[in-house]
DOKE-109771 format. One record per residue: residue number from 1; residue in three letters; x, y, z of N, C-alpha, C, O in turn. Coordinates in nm, 2 decimals. Layout:
REM residues N
NODE   nuke   doza    neast   nnorth      nup   caeast   canorth     caup    ceast   cnorth      cup    oeast   onorth      oup
NODE    NUM    ALA        X        Y        Z        X         Y        Z        X        Y        Z        X        Y        Z
...
END
This chain:
REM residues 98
NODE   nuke   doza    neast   nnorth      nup   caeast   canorth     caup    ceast   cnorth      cup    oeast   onorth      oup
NODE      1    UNK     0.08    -0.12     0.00     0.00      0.00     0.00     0.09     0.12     0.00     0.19     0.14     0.07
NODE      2    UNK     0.04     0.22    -0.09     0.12      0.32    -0.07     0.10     0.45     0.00    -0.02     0.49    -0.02
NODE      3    UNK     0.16     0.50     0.05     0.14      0.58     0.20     0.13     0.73     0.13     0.22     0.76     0.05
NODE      4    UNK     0.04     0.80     0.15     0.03      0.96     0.12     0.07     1.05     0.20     0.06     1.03     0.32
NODE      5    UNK     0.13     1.18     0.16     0.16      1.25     0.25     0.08     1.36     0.22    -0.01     1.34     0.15
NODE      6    UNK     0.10     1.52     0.29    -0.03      1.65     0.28     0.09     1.72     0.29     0.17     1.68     0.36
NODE      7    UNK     0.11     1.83     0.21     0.15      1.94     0.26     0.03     2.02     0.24    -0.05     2.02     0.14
NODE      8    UNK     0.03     2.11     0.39    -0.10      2.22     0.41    -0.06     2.34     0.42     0.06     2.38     0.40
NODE      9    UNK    -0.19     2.44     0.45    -0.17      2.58     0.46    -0.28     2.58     0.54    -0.39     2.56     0.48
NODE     10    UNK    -0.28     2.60     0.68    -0.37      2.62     0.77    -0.36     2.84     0.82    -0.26     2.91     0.83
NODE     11    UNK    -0.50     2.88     0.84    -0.51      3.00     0.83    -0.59     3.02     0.98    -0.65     2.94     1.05
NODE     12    UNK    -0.57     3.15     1.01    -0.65      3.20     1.11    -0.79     3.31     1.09    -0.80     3.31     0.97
NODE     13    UNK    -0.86     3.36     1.12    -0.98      3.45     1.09    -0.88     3.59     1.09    -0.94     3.70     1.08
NODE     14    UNK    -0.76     3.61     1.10    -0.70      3.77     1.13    -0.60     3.72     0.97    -0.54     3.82     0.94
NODE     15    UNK    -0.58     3.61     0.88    -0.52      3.58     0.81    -0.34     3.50     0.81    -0.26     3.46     0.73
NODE     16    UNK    -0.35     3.49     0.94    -0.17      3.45     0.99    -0.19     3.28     0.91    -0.29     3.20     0.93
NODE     17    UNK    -0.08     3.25     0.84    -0.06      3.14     0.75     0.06     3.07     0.81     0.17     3.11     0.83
NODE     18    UNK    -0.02     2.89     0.87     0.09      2.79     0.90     0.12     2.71     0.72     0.05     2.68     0.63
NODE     19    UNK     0.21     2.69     0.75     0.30      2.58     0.68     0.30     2.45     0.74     0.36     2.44     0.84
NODE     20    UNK     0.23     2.32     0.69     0.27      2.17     0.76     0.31     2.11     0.66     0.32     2.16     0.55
NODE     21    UNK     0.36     1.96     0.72     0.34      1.82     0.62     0.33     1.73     0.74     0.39     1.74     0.84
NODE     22    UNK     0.24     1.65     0.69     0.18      1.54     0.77     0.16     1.40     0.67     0.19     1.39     0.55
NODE     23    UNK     0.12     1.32     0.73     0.10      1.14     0.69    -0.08     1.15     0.71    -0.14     1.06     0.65
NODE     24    UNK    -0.14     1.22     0.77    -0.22      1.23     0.82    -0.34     1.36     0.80    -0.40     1.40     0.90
NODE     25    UNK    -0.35     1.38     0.73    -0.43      1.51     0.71    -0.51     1.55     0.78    -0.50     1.65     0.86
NODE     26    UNK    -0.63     1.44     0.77    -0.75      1.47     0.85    -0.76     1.51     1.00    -0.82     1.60     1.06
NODE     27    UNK    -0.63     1.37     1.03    -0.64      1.37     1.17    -0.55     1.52     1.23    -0.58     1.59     1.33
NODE     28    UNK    -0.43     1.55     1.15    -0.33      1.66     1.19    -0.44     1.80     1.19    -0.41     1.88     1.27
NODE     29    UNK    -0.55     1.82     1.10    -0.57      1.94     1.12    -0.66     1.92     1.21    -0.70     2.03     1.25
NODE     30    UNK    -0.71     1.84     1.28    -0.83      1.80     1.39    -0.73     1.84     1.54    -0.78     1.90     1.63
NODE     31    UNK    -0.61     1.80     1.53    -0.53      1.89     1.63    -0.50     2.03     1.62    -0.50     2.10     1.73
NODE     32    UNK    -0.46     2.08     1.51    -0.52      2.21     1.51    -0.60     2.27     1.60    -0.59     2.33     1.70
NODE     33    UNK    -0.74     2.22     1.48    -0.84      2.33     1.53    -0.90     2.29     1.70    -0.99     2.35     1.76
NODE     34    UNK    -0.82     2.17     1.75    -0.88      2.17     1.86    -0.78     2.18     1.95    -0.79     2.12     2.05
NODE     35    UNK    -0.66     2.26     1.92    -0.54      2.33     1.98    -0.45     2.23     2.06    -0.40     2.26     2.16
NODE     36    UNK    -0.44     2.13     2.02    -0.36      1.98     2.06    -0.27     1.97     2.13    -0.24     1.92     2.24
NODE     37    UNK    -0.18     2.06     2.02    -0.05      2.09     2.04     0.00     2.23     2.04    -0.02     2.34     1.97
NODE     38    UNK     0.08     2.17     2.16     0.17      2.36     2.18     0.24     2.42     2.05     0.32     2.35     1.98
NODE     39    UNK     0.22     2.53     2.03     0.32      2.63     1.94     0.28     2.69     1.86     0.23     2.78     1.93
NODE     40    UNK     0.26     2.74     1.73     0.22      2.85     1.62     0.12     2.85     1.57     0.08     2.94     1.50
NODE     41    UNK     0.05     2.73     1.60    -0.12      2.71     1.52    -0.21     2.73     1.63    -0.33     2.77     1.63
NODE     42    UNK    -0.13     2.69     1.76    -0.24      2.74     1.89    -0.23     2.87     1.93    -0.33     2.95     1.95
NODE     43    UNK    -0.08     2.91     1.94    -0.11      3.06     1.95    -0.16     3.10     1.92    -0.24     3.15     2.00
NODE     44    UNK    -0.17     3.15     1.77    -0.20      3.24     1.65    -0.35     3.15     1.58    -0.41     3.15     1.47
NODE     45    UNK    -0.39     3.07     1.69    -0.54      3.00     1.62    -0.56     2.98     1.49    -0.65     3.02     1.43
NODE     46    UNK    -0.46     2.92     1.44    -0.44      2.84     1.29    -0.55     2.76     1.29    -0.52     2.66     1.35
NODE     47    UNK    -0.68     2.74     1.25    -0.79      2.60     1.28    -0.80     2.61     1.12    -0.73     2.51     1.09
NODE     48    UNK    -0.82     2.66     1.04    -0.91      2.65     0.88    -0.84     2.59     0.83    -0.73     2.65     0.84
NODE     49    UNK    -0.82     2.47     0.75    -0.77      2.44     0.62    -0.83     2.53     0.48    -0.94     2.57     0.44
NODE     50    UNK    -0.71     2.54     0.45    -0.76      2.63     0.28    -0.64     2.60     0.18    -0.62     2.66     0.08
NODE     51    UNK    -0.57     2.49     0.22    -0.44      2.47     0.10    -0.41     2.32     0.15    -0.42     2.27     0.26
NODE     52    UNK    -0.38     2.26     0.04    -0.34      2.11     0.05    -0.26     2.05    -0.07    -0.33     1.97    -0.12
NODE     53    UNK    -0.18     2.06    -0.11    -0.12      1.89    -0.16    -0.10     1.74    -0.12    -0.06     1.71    -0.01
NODE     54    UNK    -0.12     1.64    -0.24    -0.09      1.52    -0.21     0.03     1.47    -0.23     0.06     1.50    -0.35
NODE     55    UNK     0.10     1.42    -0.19     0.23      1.35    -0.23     0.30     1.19    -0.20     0.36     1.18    -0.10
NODE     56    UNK     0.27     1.10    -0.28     0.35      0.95    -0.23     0.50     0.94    -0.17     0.54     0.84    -0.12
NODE     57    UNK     0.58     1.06    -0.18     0.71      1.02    -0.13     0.70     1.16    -0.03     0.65     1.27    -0.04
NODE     58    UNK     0.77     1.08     0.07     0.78      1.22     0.19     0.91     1.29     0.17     0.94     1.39     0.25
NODE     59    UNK     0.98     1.25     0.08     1.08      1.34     0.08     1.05     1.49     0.01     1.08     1.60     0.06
NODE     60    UNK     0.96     1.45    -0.14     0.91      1.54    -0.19     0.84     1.63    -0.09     0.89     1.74    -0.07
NODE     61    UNK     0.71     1.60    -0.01     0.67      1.66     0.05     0.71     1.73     0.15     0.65     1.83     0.20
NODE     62    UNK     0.85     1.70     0.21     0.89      1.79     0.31     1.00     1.89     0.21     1.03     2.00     0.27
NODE     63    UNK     1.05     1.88     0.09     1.09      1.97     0.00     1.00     2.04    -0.07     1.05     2.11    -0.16
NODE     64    UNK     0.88     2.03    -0.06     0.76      2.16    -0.06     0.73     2.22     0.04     0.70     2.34     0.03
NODE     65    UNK     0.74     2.17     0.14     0.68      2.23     0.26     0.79     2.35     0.28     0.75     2.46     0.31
NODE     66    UNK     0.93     2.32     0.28     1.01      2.40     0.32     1.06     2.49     0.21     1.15     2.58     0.23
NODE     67    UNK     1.00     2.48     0.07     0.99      2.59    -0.05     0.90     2.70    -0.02     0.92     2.83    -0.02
NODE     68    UNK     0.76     2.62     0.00     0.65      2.75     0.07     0.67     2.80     0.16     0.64     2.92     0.16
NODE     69    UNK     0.75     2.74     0.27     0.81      2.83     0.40     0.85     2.90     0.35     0.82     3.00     0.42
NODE     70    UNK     0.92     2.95     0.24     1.06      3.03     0.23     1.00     3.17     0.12     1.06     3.26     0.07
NODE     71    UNK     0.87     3.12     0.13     0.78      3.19     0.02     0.73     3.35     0.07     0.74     3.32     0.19
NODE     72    UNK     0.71     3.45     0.06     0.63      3.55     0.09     0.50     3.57     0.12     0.44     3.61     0.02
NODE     73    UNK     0.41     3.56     0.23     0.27      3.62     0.23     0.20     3.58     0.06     0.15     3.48     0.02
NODE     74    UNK     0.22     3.72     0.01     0.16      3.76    -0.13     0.19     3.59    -0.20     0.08     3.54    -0.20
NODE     75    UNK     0.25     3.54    -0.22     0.26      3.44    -0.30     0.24     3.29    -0.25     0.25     3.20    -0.34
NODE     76    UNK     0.21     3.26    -0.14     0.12      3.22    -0.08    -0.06     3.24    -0.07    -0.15     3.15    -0.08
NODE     77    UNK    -0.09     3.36    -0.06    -0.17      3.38    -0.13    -0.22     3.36    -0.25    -0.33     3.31    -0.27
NODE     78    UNK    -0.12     3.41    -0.33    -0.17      3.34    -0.49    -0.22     3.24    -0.49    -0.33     3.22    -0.55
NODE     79    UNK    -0.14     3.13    -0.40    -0.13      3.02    -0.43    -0.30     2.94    -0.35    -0.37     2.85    -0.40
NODE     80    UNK    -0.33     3.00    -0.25    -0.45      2.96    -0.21    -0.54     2.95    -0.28    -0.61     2.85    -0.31
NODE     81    UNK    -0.55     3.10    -0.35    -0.63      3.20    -0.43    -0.71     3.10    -0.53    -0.83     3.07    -0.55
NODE     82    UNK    -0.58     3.05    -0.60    -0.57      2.97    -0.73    -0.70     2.84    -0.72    -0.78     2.83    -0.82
NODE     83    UNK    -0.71     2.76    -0.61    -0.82      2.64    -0.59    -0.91     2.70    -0.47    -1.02     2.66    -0.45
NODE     84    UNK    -0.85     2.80    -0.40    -0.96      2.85    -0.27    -0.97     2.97    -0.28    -0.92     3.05    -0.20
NODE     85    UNK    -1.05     3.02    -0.38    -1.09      3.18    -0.36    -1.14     3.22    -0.27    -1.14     3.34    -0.25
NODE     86    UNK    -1.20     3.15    -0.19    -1.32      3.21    -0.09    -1.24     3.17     0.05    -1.30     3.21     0.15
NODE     87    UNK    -1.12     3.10     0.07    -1.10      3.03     0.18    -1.15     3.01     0.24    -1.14     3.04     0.36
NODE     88    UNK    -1.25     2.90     0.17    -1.34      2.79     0.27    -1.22     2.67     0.37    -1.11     2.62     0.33
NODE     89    UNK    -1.26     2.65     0.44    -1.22      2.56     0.52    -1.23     2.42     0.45    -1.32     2.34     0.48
NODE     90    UNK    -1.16     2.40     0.39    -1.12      2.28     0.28    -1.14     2.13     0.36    -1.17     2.04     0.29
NODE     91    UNK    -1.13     2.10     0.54    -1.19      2.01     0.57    -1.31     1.99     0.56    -1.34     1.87     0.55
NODE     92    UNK    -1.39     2.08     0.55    -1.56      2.04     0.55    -1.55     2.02     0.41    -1.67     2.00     0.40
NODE     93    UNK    -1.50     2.02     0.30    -1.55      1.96     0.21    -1.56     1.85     0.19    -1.52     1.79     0.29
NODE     94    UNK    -1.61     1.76     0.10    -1.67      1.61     0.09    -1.49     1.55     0.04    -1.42     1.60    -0.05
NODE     95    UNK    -1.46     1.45     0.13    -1.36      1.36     0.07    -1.19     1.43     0.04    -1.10     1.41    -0.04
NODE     96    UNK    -1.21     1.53     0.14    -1.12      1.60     0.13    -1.02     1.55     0.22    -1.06     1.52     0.34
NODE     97    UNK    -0.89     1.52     0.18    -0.76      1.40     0.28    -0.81     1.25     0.31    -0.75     1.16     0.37
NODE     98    UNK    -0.89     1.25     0.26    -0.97      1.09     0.29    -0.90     1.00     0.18    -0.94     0.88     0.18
END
């Protein structure tokens, strides 16, 4: 079986943007939004998914993750922009990381 990985873009209602990668989608943004774990998504109340990729190798995925890190605001944005105009909360969609 082959194992999936996520890189995300979890948001706050004031706009502050995390960067992850996870094995786990569903379950990693469910710590999130229910403040799980200590540090930058609880502080700054990161709960909304609005960005996602899939990836089969984790190497890839943690060499995205740490290209978007290195990214600007504005182009991060683009990048939402592009599949999530409205920045819906991308977990409540149907079959979304599943």
């Amino acid at each position: 079986m082959t194992k999936i990985y996520h890189i995300y873009i979890m948001s706050s209602i004031s706009g502050v943007l995390y960067v992850g990668v996870t094995n786990n989608l569903v379950r990693r943004v469910w710590q999130h939004k229910m403040k799980l774990t200590e540090g930058f998504t609880k502080k700054y109340n990161c709960f909304k998914l609005v960005y996602f990729e899939e990836y089969q190798d984790i190497n890839e995925a943690i060499a995205r993750e740490k290209q978007l890190k290195r990214w600007g605001r504005l182009k991060k944005e683009n990048l939402i922009n592009k599949i999530n105009p409205k920045w819906r909360d991308l977990l409540e969609e149907p079959n979304v990381g599943r």
